[in-house]
C-alpha positions in Angstrom: 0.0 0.0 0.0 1.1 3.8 -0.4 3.0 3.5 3.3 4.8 6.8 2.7 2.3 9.1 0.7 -0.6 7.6 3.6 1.5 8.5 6.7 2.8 11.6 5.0 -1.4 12.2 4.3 -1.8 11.2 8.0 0.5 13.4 9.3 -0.6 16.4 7.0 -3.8 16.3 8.1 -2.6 15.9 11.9 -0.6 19.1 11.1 -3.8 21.0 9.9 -5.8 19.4 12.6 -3.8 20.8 15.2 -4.7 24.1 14.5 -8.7 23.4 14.4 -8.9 23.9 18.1 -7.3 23.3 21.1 -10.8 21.4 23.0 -12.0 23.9 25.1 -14.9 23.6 26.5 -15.0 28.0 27.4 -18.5 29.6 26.5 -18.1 31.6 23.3 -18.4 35.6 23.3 -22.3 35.0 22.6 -22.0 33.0 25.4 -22.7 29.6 23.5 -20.7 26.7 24.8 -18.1 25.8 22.4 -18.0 22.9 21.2 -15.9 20.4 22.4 -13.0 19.2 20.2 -12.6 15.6 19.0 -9.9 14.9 16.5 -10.5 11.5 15.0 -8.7 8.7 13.7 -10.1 6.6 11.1 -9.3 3.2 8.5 -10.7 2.7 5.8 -12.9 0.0 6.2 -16.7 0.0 5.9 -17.6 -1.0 9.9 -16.0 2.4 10.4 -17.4 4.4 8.0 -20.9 5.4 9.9 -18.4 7.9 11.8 -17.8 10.0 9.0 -21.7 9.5 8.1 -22.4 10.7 11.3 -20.4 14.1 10.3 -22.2 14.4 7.2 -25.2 14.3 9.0 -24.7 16.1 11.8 -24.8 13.9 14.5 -21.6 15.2 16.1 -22.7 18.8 16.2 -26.3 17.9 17.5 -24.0 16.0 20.6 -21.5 19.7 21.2 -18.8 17.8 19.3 -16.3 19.2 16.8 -15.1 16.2 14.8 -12.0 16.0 12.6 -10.5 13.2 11.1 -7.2 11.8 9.8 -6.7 8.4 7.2 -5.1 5.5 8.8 -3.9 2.7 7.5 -4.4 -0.2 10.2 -3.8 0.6 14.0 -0.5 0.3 14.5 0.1 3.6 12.6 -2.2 5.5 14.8 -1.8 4.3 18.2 1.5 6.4 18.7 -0.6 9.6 17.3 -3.1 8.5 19.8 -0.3 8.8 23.0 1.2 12.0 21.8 -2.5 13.7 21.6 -2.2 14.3 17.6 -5.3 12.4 17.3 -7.7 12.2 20.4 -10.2 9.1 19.7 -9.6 6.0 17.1 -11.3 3.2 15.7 -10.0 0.1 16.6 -10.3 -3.7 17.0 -9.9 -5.0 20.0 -7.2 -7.7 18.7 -4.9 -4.0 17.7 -5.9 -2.6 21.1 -4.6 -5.7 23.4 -1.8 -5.7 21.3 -0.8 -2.3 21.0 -1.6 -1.8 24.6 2.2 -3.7 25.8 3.6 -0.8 23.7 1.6 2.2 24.2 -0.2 1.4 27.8 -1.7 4.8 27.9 -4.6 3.8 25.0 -8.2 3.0 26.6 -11.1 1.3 24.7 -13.8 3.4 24.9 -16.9 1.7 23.0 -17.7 -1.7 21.3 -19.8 -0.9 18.1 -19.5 -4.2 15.9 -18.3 -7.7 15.5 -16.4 -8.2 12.3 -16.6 -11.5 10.8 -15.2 -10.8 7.6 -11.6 -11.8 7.6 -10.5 -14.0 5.0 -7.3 -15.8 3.3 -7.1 -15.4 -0.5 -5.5 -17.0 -3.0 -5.1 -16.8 -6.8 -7.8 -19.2 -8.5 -6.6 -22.5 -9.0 -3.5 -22.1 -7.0 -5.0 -24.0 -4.1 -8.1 -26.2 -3.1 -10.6 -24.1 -1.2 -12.6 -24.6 2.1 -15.8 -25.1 -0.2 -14.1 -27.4 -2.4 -12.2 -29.9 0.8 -15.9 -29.3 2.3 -17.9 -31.5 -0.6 -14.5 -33.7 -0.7 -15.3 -34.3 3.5 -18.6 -35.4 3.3 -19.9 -31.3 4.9 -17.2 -32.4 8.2 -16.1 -28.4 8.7 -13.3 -29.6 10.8 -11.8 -31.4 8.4 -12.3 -29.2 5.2 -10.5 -26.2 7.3 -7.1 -28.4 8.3 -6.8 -29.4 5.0 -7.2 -25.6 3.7 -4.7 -25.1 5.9 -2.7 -27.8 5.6 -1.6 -26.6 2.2 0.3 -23.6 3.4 3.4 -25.2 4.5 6.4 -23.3 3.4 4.4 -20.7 1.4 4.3 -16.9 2.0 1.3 -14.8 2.7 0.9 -11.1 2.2 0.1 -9.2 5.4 0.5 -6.5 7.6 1.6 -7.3 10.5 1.2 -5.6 14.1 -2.9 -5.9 13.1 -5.6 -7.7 13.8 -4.4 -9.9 10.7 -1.6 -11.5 12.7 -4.4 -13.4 15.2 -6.1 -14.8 12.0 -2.8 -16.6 10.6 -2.0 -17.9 13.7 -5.6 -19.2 14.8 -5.5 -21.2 11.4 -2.0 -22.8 11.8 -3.1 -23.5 15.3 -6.0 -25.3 14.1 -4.3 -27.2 11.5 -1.3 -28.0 14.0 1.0 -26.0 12.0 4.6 -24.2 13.9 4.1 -20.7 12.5 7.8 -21.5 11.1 5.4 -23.6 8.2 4.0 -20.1 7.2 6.8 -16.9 6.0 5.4 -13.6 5.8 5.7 -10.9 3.4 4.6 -7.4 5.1 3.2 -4.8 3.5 0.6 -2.1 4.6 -2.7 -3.5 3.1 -3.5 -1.8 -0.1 0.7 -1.6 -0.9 -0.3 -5.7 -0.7 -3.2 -6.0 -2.9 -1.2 -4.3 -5.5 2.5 -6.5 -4.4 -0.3 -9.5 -4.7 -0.9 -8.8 -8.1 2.7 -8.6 -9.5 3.2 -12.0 -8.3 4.7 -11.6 -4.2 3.8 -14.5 -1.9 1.2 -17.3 -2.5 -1.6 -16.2 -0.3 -3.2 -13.0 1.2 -4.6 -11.5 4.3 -5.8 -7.5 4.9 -9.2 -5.9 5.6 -12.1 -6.5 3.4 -11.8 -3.7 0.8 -8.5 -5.6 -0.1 -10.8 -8.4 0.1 -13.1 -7.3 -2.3 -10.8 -5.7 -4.9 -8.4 -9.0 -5.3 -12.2 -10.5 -5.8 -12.5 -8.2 -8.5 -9.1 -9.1 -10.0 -10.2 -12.3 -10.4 -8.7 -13.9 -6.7 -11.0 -16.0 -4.7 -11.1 -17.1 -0.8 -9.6 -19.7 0.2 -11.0 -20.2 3.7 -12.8 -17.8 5.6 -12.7 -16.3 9.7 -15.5 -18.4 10.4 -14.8 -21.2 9.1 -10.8 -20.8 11.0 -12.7 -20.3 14.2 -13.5 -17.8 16.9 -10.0 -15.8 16.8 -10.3 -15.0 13.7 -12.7 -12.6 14.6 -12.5 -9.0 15.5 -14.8 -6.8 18.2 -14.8 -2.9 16.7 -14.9 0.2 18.5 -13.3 3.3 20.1 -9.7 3.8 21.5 -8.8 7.0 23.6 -5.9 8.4 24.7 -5.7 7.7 28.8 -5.7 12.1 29.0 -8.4 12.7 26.7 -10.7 10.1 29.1 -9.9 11.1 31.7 -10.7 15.4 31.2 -13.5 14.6 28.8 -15.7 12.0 29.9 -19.1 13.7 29.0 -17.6 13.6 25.0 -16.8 9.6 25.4 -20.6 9.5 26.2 -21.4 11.7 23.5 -19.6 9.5 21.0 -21.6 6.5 21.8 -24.7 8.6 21.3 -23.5 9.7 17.5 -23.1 5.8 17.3 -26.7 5.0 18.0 -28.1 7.8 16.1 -26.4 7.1 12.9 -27.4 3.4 13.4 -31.0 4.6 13.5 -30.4 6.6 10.6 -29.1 4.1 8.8 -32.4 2.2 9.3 -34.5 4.0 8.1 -32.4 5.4 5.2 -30.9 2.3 4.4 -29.9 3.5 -0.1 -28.6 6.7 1.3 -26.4 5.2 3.8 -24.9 2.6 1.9 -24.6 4.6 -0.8 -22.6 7.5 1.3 -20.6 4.6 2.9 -20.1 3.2 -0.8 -18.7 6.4 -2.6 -16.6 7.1 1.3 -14.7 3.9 0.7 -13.8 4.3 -2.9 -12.6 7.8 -2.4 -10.5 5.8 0.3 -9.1 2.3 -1.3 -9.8 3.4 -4.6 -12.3 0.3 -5.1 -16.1 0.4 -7.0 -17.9 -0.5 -4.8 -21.7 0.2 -5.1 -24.0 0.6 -2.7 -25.5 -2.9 -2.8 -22.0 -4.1 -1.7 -22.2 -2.0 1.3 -25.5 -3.6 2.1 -24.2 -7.2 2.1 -21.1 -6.3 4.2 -24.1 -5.3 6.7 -25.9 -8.4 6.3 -22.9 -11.0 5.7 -19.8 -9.5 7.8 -20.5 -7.4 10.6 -23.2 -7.2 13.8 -24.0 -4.0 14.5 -25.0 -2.7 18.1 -27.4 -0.7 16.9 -28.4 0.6 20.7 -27.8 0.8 23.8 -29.5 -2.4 24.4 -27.9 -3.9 21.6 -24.0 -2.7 23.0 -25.5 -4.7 26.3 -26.7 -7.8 24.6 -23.7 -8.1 22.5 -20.6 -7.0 24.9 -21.8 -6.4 28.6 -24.1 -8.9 29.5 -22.6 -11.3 31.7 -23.6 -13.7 29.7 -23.3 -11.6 26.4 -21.9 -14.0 23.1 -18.5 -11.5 23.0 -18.7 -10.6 26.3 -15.6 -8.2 26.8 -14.0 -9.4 29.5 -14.1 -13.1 28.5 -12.5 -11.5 24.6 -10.2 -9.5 25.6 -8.8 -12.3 28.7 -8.7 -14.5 25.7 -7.0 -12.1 23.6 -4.6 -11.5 26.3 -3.9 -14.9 27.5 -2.9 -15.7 23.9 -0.9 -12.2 23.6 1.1 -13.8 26.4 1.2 -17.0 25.2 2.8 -16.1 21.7 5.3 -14.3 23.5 3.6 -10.7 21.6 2.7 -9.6 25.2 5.4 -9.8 28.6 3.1 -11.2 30.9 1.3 -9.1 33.1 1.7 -5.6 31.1 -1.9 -5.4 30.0 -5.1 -5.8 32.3 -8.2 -5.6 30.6 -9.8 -3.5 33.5 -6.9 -1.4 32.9 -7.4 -0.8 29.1 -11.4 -0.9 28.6 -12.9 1.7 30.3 -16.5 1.4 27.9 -18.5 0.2 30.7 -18.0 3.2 32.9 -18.6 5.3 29.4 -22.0 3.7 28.6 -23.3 4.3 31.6 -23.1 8.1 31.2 -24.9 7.6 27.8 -28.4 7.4 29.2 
């Protein structure tokens, strides 16, 4: 992907933001409170786009929030703008957050919004057999059809980015097909720098978000096995990352964030062509893809759960008994974090780094 010209975007834009305001919260001369400053970072990817939705309709003015936002590529780029307070809040999975948190242990998660399920390992057609293919060959046994996906990676090179989410996925596969992660070599690139190394020929296989997804679809690539179908790791929890300052002075804005959230879900309801079109046009002016809004609509309905309110967010992440139940996700996270050696035991506590139940209890 354009590594250079995106960080050098990133850190324009940083630049400019800077000036926008320095968060205040003073009453104006008309004696108006001002609004509050939030400089956003944002991916590319469409289970973060309803945050820049929410701009264009207004949702973060209607909550006294000024909102401005700067391109990253994957987290890892924009968790050190995070700690030096170029960017205030980020979107984020929590597989990046756990991870990044050993490094940068000022970052706090926020918010959950969404539970991505729409990782998956490509390959160039007729390069490999797929999952759907060793699936009919197994008689429908999913087990099986997965390992022997898998299986066939030994010694070949996949196209990733590593320090993401990604890195969980690869590893939850070899794990499931008993594979060292010596079977596997990697060839790092920043996602869309990937798509486009992919295509000259680098590596045999490919892993990045699902606009790379879709466009090496479009080139004519096809899946070769799926997050689901590698198993529960391979999934990813989306939401809001803060730096620890930020939180702490402005904890009225956290809740105002989760507010924006919900309201753009509702909008999003009942507007459903204007939304996915908006989120559509927003992600090829991004990746550079085509996508139309009737792709956007499947990603809703095929790839992502949406906590779409309040109740949702409890159902889905706070519920003791809730199906991604934060604490039980990011434990796991961090007991495998410690296990692979990619966290020194001990340097990240959940409680520590997800402060989102405190936040949505301020939401009302």
């Amino acid at each position: 992907m354009r590594k250079i010209a995106v960080l050098a975007l990133g850190c324009a834009l940083t630049l400019g933001l800077a000036a926008c305001g320095s968060g205040s919260e003073d009453n104006t001369a008309a004696g108006t409170p001002a609004k509050q400053a939030v400089k956003f970072g944002i991916m590319p990817y469409f289970d973060y786009a309803p945050w820049d939705l929410a701009q264009e309709q207004g949702f973060f003015a209607a909550e006294g929030l000024e909102y401005t936002s700067t391109l990253f590529p994957v987290e890892g780029n924009m968790a050190p703008a995070l700690v030096n307070g170029s960017v205030d809040v980020g979107a984020f999975s929590d597989t990046a957050a756990v991870n990044l948190a050993g490094q940068f242990p000022k970052l706090r998660m926020i918010g959950f919004q969404n539970v991505f399920t729409g990782f998956a390992i490509m390959a160039r057609k007729g390069q490999f057999t797929t999952y759907e293919e060793n699936l009919a060959k197994a008689g429908g046994d999913a087990e099986k059809a997965a390992v022997a996906t898998i299986q066939q990676l030994k010694g070949k090179t996949i196209v990733t980015t590593s320090g993401a989410a990604f890195s969980m996925v690869i590893d939850q596969a070899l794990e499931k097909a008993g594979m060292p992660k010596s079977d596997l070599k990697v060839a790092d690139f920043e996602p869309d720098a990937g798509v486009a190394a992919f295509q000259r020929g680098t590596g045999d296989i490919f892993l990045g978000g699902l606009p790379q997804r879709q466009r090496l679809t479009e080139l004519g690539n096809v899946p070769l096995i799926a997050g689901d179908q590698i198993g529960p790791g391979a999934i990813a929890l989306s939401g809001l990352v803060a730096n620890d300052e930020f939180a702490k002075q402005h904890p009225d804005a956290l809740a105002a964030l989760q507010r924006v959230w919900f309201k753009t879900m509702a909008y999003m309801d009942a507007n459903p062509d204007k939304a996915h079109g908006f989120i559509a046009d927003w992600a090829n002016k991004k990746n550079g893809a085509s996508n139309k809004a009737a792709d956007v609509a499947k990603f809703y309905t095929d790839y992502v759960k949406l906590a779409k309110t309040p109740a949702d967010a409890d159902k889905m992440f706070y519920a003791a008994d809730a199906p991604n139940n934060w604490k039980s996700r990011l434990g796991y996270l961090i007991k495998y974090g410690e296990a692979t050696k990619a966290l020194k035991p001990g340097t990240v506590r959940a409680d520590e780094l997800v402060i989102a139940p405190e936040v949505m209890k301020k939401v009302g």
